[in-house]
C-alpha angles and dihedrals in degrees: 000000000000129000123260116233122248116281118240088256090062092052102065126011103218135204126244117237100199099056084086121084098196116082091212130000094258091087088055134082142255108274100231101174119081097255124244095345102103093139090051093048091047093052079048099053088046089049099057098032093062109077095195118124111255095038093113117138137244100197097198137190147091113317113259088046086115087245094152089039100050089041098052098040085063099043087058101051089048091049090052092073091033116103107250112260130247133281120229138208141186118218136170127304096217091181094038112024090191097060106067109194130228125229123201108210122187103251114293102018095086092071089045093056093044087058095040091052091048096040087051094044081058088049104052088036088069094029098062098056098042085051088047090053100057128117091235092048095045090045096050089046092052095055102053082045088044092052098058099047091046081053089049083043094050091040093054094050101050090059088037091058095035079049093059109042078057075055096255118134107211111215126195110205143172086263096046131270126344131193126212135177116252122216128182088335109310136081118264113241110233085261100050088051082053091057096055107111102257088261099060089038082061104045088044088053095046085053096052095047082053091066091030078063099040096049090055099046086053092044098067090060085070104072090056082051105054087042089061084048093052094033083053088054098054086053095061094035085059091042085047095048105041089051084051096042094033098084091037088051107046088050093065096039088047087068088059107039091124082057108073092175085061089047094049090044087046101055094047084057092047083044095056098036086060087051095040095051087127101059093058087057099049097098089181088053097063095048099049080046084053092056101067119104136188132203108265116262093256093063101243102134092250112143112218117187112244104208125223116041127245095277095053093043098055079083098055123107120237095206089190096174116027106191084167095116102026111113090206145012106305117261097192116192101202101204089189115024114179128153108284086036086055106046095014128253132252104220126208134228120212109237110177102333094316130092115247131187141189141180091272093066096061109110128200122248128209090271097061085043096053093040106134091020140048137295126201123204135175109238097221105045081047084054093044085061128085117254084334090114082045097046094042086055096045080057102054100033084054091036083217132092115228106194102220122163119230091235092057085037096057091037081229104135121026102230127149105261142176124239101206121210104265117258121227118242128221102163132125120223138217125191122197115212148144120257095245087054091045093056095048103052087045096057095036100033107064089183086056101077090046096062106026093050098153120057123209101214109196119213115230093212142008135228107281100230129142082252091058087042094059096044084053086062096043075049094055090038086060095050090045093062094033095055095037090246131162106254121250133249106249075242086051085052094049095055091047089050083049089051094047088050088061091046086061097050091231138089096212091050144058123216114245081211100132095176098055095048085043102054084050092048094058090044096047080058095049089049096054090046081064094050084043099238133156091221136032112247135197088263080063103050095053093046086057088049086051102037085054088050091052089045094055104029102088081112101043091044092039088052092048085046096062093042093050090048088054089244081123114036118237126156121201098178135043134038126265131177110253107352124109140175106245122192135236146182121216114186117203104191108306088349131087137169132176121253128200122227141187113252108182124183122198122191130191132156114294150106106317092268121145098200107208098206085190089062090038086062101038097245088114119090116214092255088060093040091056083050086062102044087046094068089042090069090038094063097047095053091051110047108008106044094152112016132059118279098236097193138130112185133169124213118199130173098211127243090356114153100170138057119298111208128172148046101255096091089053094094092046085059105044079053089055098042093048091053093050090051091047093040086239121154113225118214110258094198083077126071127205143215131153129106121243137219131217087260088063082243114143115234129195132275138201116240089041087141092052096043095057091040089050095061091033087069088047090049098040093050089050095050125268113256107186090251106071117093127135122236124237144179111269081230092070093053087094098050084054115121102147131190109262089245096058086046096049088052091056087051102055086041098241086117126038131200123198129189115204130180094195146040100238083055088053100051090049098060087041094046114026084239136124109243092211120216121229115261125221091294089048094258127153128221113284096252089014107134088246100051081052096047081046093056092052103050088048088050093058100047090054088058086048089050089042089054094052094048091050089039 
């Protein structure tokens, strides 16, 4: 007896309307929950609970599972009720001007130290000149100057009078110092030197070289002395400038008493403020500071001034992460982490044809933003970046970030560079991945399992129950008010769950896609501001599923072109030996329709070889080629228990140019092949999927939805007859969620679908015959198809006996 074809209400599952109590989601709240991911968010809780090192998380799954929005909804509501983290600053170095230190600042007192400091840099700026110009300043300084030139003074006179009374007259001069004879009393004129006697001239030169000597020997006293006396004024420039530096100082110091690494930091500036006095007071100094110029950050060649000089800048205060304003712990998306955006970059500024660099250029990277939070990254844009995996795992194996550019990293360019103090790290991470990606790392990346130690596994659907279906309207309802759309009819809802079923793939379930329900959403809207309607309804909804189809379909429509206009052969009528419509899915991007093809099976006397032509050429994948073999096998235990089975037979899928993968087709050919054994002509107005096992028993297939659909519109455009359908596996009955069309047309009995567990099932309904089932000898039904595939095959072993005794 044949089977009956499913009835409509097993072609679509269908919801409800009216188990909803709101007329439109309007009157519904916000979902606040992360829908149907209960597994993931508990991953994530655990995550972000356990405060060990390595527990960082890898939140996997497709893309438009609503990964970075589950994962940051949560991270925001526990740093909430997480203490804001720390700012942090870099400041100078005074003993090692290279090794810029960090200093960690409760929030909000970074930017308060970078304005007192700057505050206090202004200050000092105008209080030391004013100090230095001061009576009691000048008069001290003029005595200490006046001091050493009185002891010159004193010093010169003394040789100049010993000189005299040896009859030398010492001369000071523009040139130096001249010597000249005396003689009563007055200085001999070149010529009346001329005119002493040679002996005299002589005595008179030994004595002048004498004093020459003396004076030398006295004159080198004079640069120790004037050392004592510079070294005096820096004393009281210093003493000047302490007493001067010293209140300003202290004022600042006295707001950050609790904070000793201020303090510390604090007292080296007082310190070089006091030795470097001088340089406050270079004026030319500062404007020749106030000249230098750097290339602006975006790389456009444009030259910015960049205010105070080097030595004025060493008291600034780098704030590199202000928390002052943040109401909880950080939680940083990095949208493009490499390597500098991940660990921070030291810029460089052009001075005279060279690069130069100092601790304010240092910039903070996502990993000082995210310090005492959380940072989420997405694992494929991190591996696209140079040395940015390796850097991000340097980080977090350390638990300090050490700020490095790549430049300096790679050795590649000689710069004058910094190396900071390194920055501790507190910060949990999430990486969002796909599974494949995730594998992968685990298995290649031996750090990987060290520091991502918890995986966020995202489901790809959700239970289909009347609570999920009301939490897929509160879910509508949140998308609607966060992306300003009209709200939707409960019949408007229905239709979207429906949707979401055959998304899944599955009547008792609903996709977690968000993306996908999202994107339709915001097309159903746009649909209804084109009715002009207040609310979307459930019209609208469907024409957003079919607008997208059309959108999509160049392929599909192109492809059912090119069967109706006989380019593919397909037949929809008739019988034929051997030949059966088999049944495909070809997905183009997020569409995806079902495409009939030709499957054909010849048999002749051999060796027990199926030869799979796809395989021979190299078009079968090895899925498709166990399908084969499996009915292979199939065929021998069946009907060829103890003999050999002395059979050659050939599988194509016709007019077929690409690769053919998968096991969803192997039922279509047994079918063919067996019709071409018993000489029984299959119906060409049904198509077939589903894969077999060596049992003959029909398993179930994906695309079952699209592959229905796909002969349906061949079927359809040629004129329904009442005798076309597709067979399919009774396991798929739950995966059906048809369009209406398709649904209506089995109602009204112009499309059939069958649902078949076996084989046997399967070539009744294909050929009008009985199957016929083995007796207690193993014997099948006189006419049955299998006594007639039997025959054949014995047939065929008795030619191949016959052969060998002629042979």
């Amino acid at each position: 007896m044949l089977l009956e074809p499913l009835s409509p209400d097993a072609l679509c599952r269908r919801c409800d309307p009216e188990q909803f109590t709101f007329t439109t989601t309007a009157e519904l709240e916000d979902l606040t929950e992360v829908i149907g991911q209960a597994r993931a968010v508990a991953a994530v809780r655990f995550a972000v609970g356990i405060r060990q090192p390595g527990y960082n998380l890898f939140a996997l799954g497709p893309n438009g599972l609503g990964k970075h929005t589950a994962v940051s909804q949560y991270l925001h509501q526990k740093a909430a009720t997480t203490s804001p983290a720390a700012d942090w600053c870099y400041v100078y170095d005074f003993g090692s001007p290279h090794q810029p230190r960090a200093l960690r600042l409760p929030p909000g007192r970074g930017t308060a130290l970078q304005g007192d400091v700057k505050q206090l840099v202004e200050d000092v700026c105008l209080a030391i000149p004013a100090a230095f110009e001061r009576e009691e300043y000048r008069l001290r300084k003029e005595a200490i100057e006046e001091e050493l030139k009185q002891r010159q003074e004193k010093t010169f006179d003394e040789v100049r009078q010993a000189a005299e009374k040896r009859g030398i007259a010492v001369l000071q001069t523009q040139t130096g110092v001249a010597f000249a004879p005396i003689q009563d009393g007055a200085m001999l004129e070149p010529e009346q030197f001329q005119k002493l006697p040679l002996e005299e001239q002589r005595k008179l030169e030994t004595v002048v070289g004498e004093v020459q000597e003396e004076l030398e020997r006295l004159s080198y006293q004079f640069p120790q002395w004037q050392r004592v006396t510079r070294a005096r004024l820096k004393e009281l420039n210093e003493e000047v400038a302490r007493h001067t530096i010293t209140p300003l100082l202290d004022e600042v110091s006295e707001k950050y008493q609790e904070l000793p690494e201020v303090q510390v930091y604090l007292a080296a500036m007082k310190q070089d403020m006091v030795e470097n006095v001088e340089r406050f007071l270079d004026q030319a100094g500062a404007a020749e500071d106030s000249e230098e110029v750097t290339a602006d950050d975006d790389g456009s060649g444009h030259v910015m001034a960049l205010g105070p000089g080097p030595f004025q800048r060493r008291y600034q205060v780098n704030l590199l992460v202000d928390n002052g304003r943040a109401e909880g712990a950080p939680v940083v998306y990095e949208d493009n982490p490499t390597y500098e955006n991940l660990v921070g970059r030291i810029e460089h500024i052009a001075q005279m044809g060279a690069l130069m660099t100092d601790f304010t250029l240092i910039k903070a990277g996502a990993l000082h933003r995210a310090n005492g939070g959380y940072l989420i990254l997405d694992a494929h844009k991190v591996l696209l970046q140079s040395f940015a995996w390796e850097g991000l795992k340097r980080a977090l194996r350390a638990r300090e970030i050490r700020t490095e550019s790549l430049s300096q990293l790679t050795s590649m360019v000689s710069t004058v560079s910094l190396t900071p103090e390194p920055i501790p790290l507190d910060v949990k991470v999430v990486l969002l991945g796909e599974r494949p990606l995730y594998y992968l790392l685990y298995e290649e990346d031996p750090d990987f399992s060290e520091l991502f130690k918890v995986t966020a596994d995202f489901e790809d659907e959700m239970e289909r129950t009347a609570e999920s279906n009301l939490a897929y309207a509160r879910l509508i309802t949140t998308i609607a008010r966060k992306d300003s759309l009209r709200h939707f009819e409960r019949a408007a809802v229905a239709r979207v769950i429906e949707r979401s079923a055959r998304l899944a793939g599955d009547t008792e379930k609903l996709t977690t896609h968000m993306q996908a329900i999202a994107d339709m959403l915001r097309e159903a809207d746009y649909w209804a501001a084109e009715a002009g309607r207040e609310v979307v309804t459930a019209a609208d909804v469907q024409q957003a599923i079919d607008a997208h189809a059309q959108r999509a379909g160049r392929l599909r429509d192109q492809s059912q072109e090119e069967i109706l206009r006989r380019m593919i052969l397909i037949d929809t009528q008739g019988e034929r030996v051997g030949q059966i419509n088999g049944l495909s899915v070809i997905s183009v991007g997020d569409f995806a329709f079902g495409q009939p093809t030709r499957i054909t099976a010849r048999v002749r006397l051999g060796k027990g070889e199926v030869v799979d032509i796809e395989r021979q050429v190299e078009l079968g994948g090895p899925i498709h080629s166990k399908g084969v073999l499996i009915l292979t096998s199939f065929l021998g235990a069946r009907y060829a228990p103890d003999r050999p089975l002395s059979l050659a037979a050939s599988l194509v899928f016709e007019q077929s140019y690409s690769g053919v993968e998968g096991d969803s087709a192997s039922s279509a050919e047994l079918y063919a092949l067996l019709s071409a054994l018993a000489d029984v002509p299959i119906r060409q107005s049904l198509a077939v999927t589903g894969s077999v096992n060596q049992f003959g028993e029909v398993q179930a297939i994906g695309g079952v939805n699209e592959k229905i659909e796909g002969f349906f519109d061949i079927c359809r455009a040629r004129g329904l007859t009442g005798e076309q359908g597709v067979i399919i596996p009774v396991a798929n009955i739950k995966h059906l969620m048809l369009r209406e069309d398709v649904v209506e047309a089995a109602g009204q009995g112009l499309f059939h679908i069958y649902a078949v567990e076996t084989v046997d099932e399967g070539l009744e309904i294909l050929t009008g015959l009985e199957a016929g089932r083995p007796d207690v000898d193993g014997r099948f039904p006189i006419g049955s198809l299998n006594q007639r595939v039997e025959a054949r095959l014995k047939e065929f072993a008795e030619h191949q006996r016959a052969f060998k005794v002629e042979g």
